[in-house]
N, C-alpha and C positions, 0 to 999 in steps of 0.2 A: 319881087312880090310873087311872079311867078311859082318860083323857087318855094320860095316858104309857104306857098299856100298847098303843094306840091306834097313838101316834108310833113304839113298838119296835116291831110288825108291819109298821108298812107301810115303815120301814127294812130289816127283813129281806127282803122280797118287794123292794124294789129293790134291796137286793146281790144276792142269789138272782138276777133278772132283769138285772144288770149282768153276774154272772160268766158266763152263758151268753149274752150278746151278746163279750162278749170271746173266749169257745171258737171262736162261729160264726164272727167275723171271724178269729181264729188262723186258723182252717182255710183260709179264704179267698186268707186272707197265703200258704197255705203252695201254695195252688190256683195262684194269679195270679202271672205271671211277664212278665221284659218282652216276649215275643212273647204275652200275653192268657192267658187260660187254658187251661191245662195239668194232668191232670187227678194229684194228689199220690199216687194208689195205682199208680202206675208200674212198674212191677217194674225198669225199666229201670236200668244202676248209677250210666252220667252220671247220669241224673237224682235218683237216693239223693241223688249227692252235693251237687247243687246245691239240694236241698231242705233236708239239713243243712248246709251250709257258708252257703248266701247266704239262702235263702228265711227258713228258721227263724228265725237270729238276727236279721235283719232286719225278719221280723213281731214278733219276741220284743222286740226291742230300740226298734222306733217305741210298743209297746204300754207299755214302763218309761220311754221320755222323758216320752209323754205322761202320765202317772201322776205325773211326778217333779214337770214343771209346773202340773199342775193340785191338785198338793199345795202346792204353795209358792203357787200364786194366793191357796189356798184360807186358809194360815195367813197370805200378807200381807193378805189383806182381814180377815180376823180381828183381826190383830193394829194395824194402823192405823183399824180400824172403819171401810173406805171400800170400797164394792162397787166402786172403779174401780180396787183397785190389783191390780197384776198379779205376777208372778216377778222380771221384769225393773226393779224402782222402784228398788232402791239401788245401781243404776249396772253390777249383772252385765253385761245385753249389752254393752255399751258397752269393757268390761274385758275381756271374751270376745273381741269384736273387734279391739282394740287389741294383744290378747296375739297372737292370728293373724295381725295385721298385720303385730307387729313382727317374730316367725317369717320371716315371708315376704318382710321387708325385707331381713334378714342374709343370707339363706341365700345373696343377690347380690351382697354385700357384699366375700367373700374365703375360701377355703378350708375356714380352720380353723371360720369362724365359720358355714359352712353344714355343718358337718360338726356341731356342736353343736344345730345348730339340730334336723337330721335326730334325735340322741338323743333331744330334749326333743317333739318331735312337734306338730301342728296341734293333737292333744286337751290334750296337756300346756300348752301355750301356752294355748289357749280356759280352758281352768281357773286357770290360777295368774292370768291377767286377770283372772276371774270371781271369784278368791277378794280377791286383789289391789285392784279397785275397790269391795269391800264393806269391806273395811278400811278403806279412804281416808274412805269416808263416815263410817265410824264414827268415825275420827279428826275430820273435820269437824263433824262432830254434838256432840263431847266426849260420848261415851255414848249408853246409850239411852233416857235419862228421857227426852224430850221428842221426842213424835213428829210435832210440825210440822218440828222441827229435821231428824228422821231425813229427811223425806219432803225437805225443800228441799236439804239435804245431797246426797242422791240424786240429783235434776235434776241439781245442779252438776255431779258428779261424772261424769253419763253425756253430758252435753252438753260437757264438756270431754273426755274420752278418746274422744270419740266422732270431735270436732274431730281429735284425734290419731291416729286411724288413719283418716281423712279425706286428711291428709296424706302419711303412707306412701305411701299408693294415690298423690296425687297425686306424689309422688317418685321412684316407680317404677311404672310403668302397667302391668310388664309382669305383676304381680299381682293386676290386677281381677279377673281371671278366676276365679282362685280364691278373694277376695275374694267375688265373688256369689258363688258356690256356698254359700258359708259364711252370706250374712247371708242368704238363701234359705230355706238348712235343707234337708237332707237325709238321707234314714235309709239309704242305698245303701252309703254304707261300713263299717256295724257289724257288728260280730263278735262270735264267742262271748265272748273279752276285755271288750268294751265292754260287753254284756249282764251280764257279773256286777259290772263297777262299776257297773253302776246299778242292781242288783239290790240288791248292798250295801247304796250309798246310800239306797235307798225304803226297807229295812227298817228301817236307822238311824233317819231321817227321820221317818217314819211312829211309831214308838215312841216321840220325842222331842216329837209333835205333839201322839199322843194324850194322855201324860203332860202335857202343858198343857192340854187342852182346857177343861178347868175355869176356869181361868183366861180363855179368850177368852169362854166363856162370860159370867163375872163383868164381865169389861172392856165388855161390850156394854150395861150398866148403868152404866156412868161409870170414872175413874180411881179417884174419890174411894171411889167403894162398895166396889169391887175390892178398894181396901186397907183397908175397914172391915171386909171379910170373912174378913182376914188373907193374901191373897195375895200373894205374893214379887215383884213387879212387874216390878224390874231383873233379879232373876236368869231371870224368865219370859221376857225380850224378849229376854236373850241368846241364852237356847235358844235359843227359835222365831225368832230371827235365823242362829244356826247352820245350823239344819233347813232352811229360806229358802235360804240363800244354797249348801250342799251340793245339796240337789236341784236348783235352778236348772244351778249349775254343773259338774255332773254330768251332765246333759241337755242342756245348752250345748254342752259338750265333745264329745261325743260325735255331736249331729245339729244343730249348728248353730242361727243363729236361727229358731226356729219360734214367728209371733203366735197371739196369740188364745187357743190353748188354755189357758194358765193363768188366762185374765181367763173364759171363756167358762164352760167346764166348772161352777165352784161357784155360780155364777149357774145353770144347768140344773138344777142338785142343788136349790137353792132353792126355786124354780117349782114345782117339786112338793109342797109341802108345807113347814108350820115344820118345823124339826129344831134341835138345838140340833151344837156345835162338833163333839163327838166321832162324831156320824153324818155329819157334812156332809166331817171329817177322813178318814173311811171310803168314800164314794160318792164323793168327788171325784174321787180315784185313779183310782177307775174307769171313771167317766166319762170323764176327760182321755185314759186311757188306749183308752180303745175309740172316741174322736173319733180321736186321731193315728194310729192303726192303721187304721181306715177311709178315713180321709184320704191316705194311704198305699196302702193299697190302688187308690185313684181315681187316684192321681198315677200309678202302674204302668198303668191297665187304658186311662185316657181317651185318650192318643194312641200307644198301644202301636204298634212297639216302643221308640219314644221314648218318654220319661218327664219330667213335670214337676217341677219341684221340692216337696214335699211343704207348705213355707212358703206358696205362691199357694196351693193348696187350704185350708188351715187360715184364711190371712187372707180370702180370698172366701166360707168360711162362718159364719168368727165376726162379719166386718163386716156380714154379712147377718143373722144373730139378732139382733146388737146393734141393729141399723137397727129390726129390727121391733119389737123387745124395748121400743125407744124408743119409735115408732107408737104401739105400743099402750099405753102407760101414758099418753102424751099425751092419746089416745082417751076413756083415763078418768077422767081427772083433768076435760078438758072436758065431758065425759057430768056428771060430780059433781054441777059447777056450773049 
C-alpha cells in the first residue's frame, strides 16, 4: 500500500512538472520566430497574426506529433515487451514515404493525374502509406498472435516499400527535394487543420491505450500468465495496434519523418522510477511532447534566420542519450562483476 501509494505521488509530481515544462516551452514556441526572438506581447497586428496563424499552430502542432510518437513508442515497447521498439516497426515510415513518393511521382506524370494528386495532398498520401503498410504487415503476419511473426513481417514490409519509394526518387530526381524535406521532418507547415487531427487522434489513442494498460501490464509477466489472468490477447493487440499505427500515422502525415522521439521518450519516463503501463501511458505523451517542441524550438533559434530541419535535432539528441544510456549500463554491468 505503502508502495503504491508512493509510485502515485511521485507520478503526479512528474505530470504536474511535465505540464508546466510543456506551458514554458509553448510560450517560447510562440516567443521564437525565424528571425530569433521576438517578443509574443507585441501589440503589433502583423505580428497577432503570425503568432496565430504560424507560431501557435506550429508550437501546438510539433508538441501533438511528438506526444502522438512517443505514445506509440510507448505502447509498441509495451506491447512487443522490447525497449528497442519504436513507432515506426510495422513498416509506417516506410508506407508514409512510399505514399509521398508516389504523390510526387504522378503529379509529373500527366494532367488529370496531377490534378488528383493535388486533391489527395502530401498529408493524405503520407497516411493512407502509413495506414496502407500496417495492413500489409498484418496480412503477412496472418494476425496478431504471434509477435516475432508481427516484428519480422514488419522489417519485410518497411525494407521493401522503402526500396520503393527509393526508386521513385531514383525515376524522377526532380523530387528529391521534397523527398528530404519529408524524410527530414518538419513542423513549418502545420496548421490549425492539422493540429486538430492530431488532436483527435491523441485523444482517440490515448483512451484506447489506457483501456489496455492492464493488459501490458499482465503481458510483462509472460503470454501464458496474461491469459491465466483472463485477458483478451488477440482483441488487446488489435487495439493497441490501431492506437500504434493512428498516432504514428497521424504525426507522420502531418511533420514528416521525425527519429528518436518515440524510441527515446518512454525510456526517459522509465529512468525515473518503476511505474507500471497506465502512468508510463500518461508521462510518455508528455514527454515526447515537450522533446519535439524544444527540439523545434532549437531548429528555429540555432541558425536563425535559416532553419534546420527539426528531424537532425531530435536524431543528434536521441542518438546521444541512447549512446550514453548504453555507457552507462555498460559501466555497470562491468562495476557488478
Amino acid at each position: 500500500m505503502a508502495v503504491g501509494r508512493s509510485m502515485t505521488a511521485r507520478t503526479a509530481a512528474q505530470l504536474t512538472a511535465l505540464l508546466l515544462l510543456g506551458a514554458v516551452l509553448l510560450a517560447l514556441g510562440l516567443a521564437i520566430g525565424s528571425l530569433g526572438w521576438s517578443p509574443w506581447t507585441d501589440s503589433d497586428e502583423t505580428m497577432r497574426l503570425i503568432l496565430w496563424d504560424i507560431r501557435a499552430p506550429r508550437s501546438i502542432g510539433a508538441w501533438l506529433a511528438g506526444a502522438l510518437l512517443a505514445l506509440a513508442g510507448a505502447i509498441a515497447q509495451g506491447l512487443f515487451r522490447n525497449p528497442l521498439a519504436d513507432p515506426y516497426l510495422l513498416g509506417c515510415s516506410a508506407g508514409a514515404s512510399l505514399g509521398v513518393a508516389a504523390l510526387l511521382f504522378v503529379m509529373g506524370v500527366s494532367p488529370a493525374a496531377a490534378a488528383l494528386a493535388l486533391r489527395v495532398g502530401m498529408t493524405g498520401a503520407a497516411f493512407a502509406g502509413a495506414v496502407g503498410a500496417v495492413l500489409l504487415t498484418l496480412m503477412l503476419a496472418r494476425g496478431v498472435t504471434q509477435s516475432l511473426r508481427l516484428l519480422l513481417a514488419g522489417v519485410v514490409v518497411g525494407v521493401v516499400l522503402g526500396s520503393g519509394s527509393a526508386l521513385l526518387t531514383l525515376m524522377n530526381p526532380d523530387i528529391l527535394r521534397a523527398m528530404q524535406a519529408f524524410m527530414l521532418g518538419s513542423t513549418g507547415f502545420v496548421g490549425w487543420s492539422a493540429v486538430q487531427v492530431m488532436a483527435g487522434a491523441m485523444v482517440a489513442c490515448l483512451l484506447v491505450a489506457l483501456g489496455c494498460s492492464r493488459t501490458l501490464d499482465a503481458l510483462t509477466l509472460g503470454e501464458d500468465t496474461a491469459r491465466s489472468l483472463g485477458q483478451r490477447l488477440t482483441l488487446i493487440r488489435l487495439l493497441l495496434i490501431a492506437a500504434l499505427s493512428l498516432a504514428t500515422g497521424a504525426a507522420v502525415a502531418q511533420c514528416g519523418l521525425i527519429a528518436f522521439v518515440g524510441l527515446v521518450a518512454p525510456h526517459l519516463v522509465r529512468s525515473w522510477g518503476p511505474t507500471t503501463h497506465g502512468a508510463l501511458l500518461l508521462l510518455s505523451p508528455l514527454t515526447g511532447g515537450a522533446l519535439l517542441l524544444a527540439a523545434d524550438i532549437a531548429a528555429r533559434w540555432v541558425i536563425a534566420p535559416q532553419e534546420l530541419p527539426v528531424g537532425i535535432i531530435t536524431a543528434l539528441l536521441g542518438g546521444t542519450y541512447l549512446l550514453w544510456l548504453m555507457h552507462r549500463r555498460g559501466s555497470t554491468l562491468g562495476g557488478s562483476r
